[in-house]
C-alpha positions in Angstrom: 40.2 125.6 176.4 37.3 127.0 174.1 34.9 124.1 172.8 33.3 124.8 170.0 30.1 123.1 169.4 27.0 122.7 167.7 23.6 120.7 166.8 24.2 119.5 163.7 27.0 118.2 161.4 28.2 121.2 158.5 26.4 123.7 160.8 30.5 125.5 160.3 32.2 124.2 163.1 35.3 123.3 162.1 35.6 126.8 159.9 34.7 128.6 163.1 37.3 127.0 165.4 39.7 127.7 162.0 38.3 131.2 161.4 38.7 132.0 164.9 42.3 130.6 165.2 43.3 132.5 162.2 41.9 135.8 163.8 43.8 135.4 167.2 46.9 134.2 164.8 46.9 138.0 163.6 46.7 139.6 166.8 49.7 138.2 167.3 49.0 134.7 169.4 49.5 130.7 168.2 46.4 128.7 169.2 46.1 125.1 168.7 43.5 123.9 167.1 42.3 120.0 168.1 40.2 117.5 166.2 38.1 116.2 169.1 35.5 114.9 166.2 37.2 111.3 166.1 34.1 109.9 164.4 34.0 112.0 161.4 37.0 114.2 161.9 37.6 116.9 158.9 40.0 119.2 160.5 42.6 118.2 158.2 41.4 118.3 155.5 39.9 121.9 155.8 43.4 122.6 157.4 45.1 120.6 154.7 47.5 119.1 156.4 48.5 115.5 157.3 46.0 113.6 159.4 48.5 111.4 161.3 50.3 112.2 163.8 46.9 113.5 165.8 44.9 112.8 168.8 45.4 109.1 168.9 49.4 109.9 169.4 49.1 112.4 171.9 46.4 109.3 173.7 49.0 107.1 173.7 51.4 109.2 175.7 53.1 111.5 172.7 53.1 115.1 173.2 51.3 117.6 172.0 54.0 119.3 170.1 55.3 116.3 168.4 51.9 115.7 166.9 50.9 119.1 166.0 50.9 120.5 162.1 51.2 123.4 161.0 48.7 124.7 158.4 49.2 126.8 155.2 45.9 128.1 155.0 45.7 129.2 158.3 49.5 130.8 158.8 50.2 130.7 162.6 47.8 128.0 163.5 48.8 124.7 164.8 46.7 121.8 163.9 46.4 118.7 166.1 43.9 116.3 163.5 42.0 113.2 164.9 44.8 110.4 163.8 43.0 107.4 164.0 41.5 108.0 166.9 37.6 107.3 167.1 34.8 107.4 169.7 34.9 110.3 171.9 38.5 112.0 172.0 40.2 110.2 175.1 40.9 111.5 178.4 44.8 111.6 178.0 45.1 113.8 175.1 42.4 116.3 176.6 44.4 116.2 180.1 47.4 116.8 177.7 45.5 119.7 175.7 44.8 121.4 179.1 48.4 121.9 180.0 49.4 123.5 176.6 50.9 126.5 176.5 49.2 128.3 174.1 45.3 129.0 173.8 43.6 125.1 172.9 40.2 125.3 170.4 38.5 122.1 170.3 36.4 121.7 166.9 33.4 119.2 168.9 31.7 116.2 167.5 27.5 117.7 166.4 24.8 117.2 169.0 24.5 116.6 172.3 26.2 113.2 173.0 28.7 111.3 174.9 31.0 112.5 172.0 30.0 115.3 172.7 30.3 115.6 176.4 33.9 114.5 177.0 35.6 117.8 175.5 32.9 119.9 176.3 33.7 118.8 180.2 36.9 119.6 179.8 36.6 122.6 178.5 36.7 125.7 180.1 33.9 127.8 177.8 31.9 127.4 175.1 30.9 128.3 171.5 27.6 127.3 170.3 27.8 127.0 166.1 24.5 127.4 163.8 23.1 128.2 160.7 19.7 130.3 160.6 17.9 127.1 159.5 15.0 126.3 162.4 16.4 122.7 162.8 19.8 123.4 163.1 19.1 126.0 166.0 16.5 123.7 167.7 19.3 121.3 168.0 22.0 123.7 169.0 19.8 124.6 171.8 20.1 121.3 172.6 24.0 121.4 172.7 23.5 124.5 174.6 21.3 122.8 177.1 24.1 120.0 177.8 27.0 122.4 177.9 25.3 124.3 180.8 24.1 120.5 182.3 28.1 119.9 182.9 28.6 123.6 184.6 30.9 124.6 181.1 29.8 128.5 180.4 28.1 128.8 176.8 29.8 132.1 176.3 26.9 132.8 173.1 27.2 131.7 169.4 28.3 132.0 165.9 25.4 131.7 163.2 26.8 131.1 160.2 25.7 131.3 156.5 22.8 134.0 157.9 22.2 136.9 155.9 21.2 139.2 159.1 23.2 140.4 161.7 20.6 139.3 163.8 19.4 136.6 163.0 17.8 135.0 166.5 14.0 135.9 167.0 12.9 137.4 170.3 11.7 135.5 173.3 12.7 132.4 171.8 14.0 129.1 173.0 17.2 129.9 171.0 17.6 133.8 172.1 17.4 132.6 175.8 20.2 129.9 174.7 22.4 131.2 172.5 22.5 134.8 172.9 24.2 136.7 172.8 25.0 135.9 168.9 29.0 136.7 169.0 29.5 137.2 165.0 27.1 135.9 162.0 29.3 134.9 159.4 27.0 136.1 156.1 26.9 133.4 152.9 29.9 133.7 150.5 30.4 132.6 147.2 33.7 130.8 148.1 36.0 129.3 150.6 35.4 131.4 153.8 38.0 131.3 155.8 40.0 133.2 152.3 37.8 135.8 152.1 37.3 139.3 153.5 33.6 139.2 154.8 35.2 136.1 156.3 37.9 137.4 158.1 36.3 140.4 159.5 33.6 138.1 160.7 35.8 136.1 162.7 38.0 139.2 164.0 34.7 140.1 165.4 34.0 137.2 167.2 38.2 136.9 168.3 37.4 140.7 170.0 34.2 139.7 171.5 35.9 136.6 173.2 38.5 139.0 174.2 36.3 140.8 176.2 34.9 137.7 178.3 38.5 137.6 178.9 39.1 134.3 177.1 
């Protein structure tokens, strides 16, 4: 399983675990994409599908593929949203999510909290998610930090909304931490995960996963 996480909430998370999924989708595979955000879950809604059936179903013993959706705006993505699950996602569904078939995403709860911890645990890498914005970095170095605390590889990071392809300044506490920057997703006038700058953004992150054999 790929967590993908970040410092702070909107940094793009969820459109990067979506943008990603939709990238592997075209090469050909069907990743699952999980809400592990129970606290302020949007996966469905940027997925648009239902929110129920989710997390809290596949908690209480349900399987995974009973309480997947799948999306229209991301063809040949399943979506598992957060139900009405809340707190940190629970230790059945991500004991469930590690014996699915296909490739899991988790879209993280922002920060570096218990939230926070449980998936990233679990998880067998990790994606670090920022914008350009000084705060946002400080506190995905943060994230960073914690990922590497529970022995879960922070394979580099996503920068979104940044208008340079590279967008990390040397000998920094966020170069050490979240380089190397995988793709930077540059600002768009609309919905992202529609558009081509978008897609290519996230094809390049899909083929730089690929080569860390993930």
């Amino acid at each position: 399983m790929l967590a993908i996480a970040g410092g702070k909430g909107g940094c793009g998370k969820t459109t990067t675990a979506l943008g990603l999924a939709a990238a592997l989708a075209r090469d050909g595979r069907r990743p699952l994409v999980a809400d592990a955000d129970c606290d302020m879950p949007n996966l469905h809604t940027m997925a648009e599908v239902a929110r129920h059936p989710g997390v809290d179903a596949v908690d209480r013993g349900d399987s995974v593929a009973r309480a997947t959706h799948r999306s229209d705006v991301v063809p040949g993505v399943d979506v598992l949203p957060a139900g009405s699950a809340s707190g940190p996602i629970g230790e059945t569904a991500l004991r469930r999510l590690t014996r699915a078939p296909q490739q899991v995403i988790l879209d993280c709860p922002a920060g570096a909290t218990d939230a926070t911890a449980a998936p990233l645990r679990r998880a067998d890498a990790a994606l670090v998610v920022s914008t350009p914005d000084r705060a946002s970095l400080s506190d995905a170095v943060k994230t960073a930090r914690m990922a590497d605390a529970l022995d879960t590889a922070v394979l580099g990071s996503a920068i979104t909304r940044s208008p340079s392809q590279s967008p990390l300044a040397p000998d920094t506490d966020a170069a050490r931490a979240l380089e190397p920057v995988l793709t930077t997703v540059p600002p768009t006038d609309g919905a992202v995960l529609r558009s081509r700058i978008g897609r290519t953004s996230y094809d390049r992150l899909a083929t730089a996963l690929a080569r860390r054999n993930l």
